[in-house]
N, C-alpha and C positions, 0 to 999 in steps of 0.2 A: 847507687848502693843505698839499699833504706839501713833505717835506726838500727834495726834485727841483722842487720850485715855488715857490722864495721869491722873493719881490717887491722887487725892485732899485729904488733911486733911480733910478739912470743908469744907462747903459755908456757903452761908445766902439763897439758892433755897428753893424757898417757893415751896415742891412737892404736898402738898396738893390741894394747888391752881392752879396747874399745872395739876394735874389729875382731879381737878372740870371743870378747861377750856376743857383739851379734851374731859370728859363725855357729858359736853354741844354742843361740835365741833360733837360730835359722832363717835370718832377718838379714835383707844386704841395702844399699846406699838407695837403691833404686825406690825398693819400696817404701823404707822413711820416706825420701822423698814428696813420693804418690800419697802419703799419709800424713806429712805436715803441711802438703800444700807449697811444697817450696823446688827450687831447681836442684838438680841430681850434684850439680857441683858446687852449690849453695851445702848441701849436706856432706861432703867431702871433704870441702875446705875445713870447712866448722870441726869434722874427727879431726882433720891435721892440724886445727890447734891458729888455723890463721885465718879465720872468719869465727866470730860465735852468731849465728844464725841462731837466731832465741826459738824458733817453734823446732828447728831438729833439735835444740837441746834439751825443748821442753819433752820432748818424746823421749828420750833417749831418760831422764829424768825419771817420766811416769812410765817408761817398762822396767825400769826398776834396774838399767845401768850406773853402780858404782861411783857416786860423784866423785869419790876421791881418783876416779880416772879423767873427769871432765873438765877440772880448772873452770869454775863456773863464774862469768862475769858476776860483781858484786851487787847487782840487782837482785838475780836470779838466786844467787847465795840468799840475799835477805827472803826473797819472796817462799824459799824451799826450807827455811833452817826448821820451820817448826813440822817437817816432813819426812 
């Protein structure tokens, strides 16, 4: 498991709302995936709140999903607040 994959207790990721925004976007697991460059279950786990996979967050970020759905590791919080 690299840095970008560490395995969370919990969050507070709201995945539900997270899979309502992509159905709406017309966007599914697969193709993040294919577009961060990362595995289809590497972006799966990360909506369910128990991987933060930092490049599907980062996309998920820059398509302009709702952080306050994301529970964003305290990195990513710092790196995004002026965003």
């Amino acid at each position: 498991m690299t840095k970008e994959e560490k395995t969370m207790p919990e969050t507070h990721r709201n995945s539900k709302e997270i899979k309502v925004w992509l159905l709406r976007k017309g966007v599914n697991i697969t193709e993040i995936a294919r577009i961060a460059g990362v595995e289809r279950t590497n972006v799966s786990k990360t909506i369910a709140g128990t991987r933060n996979n930092r490049k599907a967050l980062q996309w998920l970020v820059s398509e302009g999903c709702p952080k306050r759905y994301l529970a964003l590791p305290e990195d990513m919080q710092r790196r995004n607040s002026g965003k």
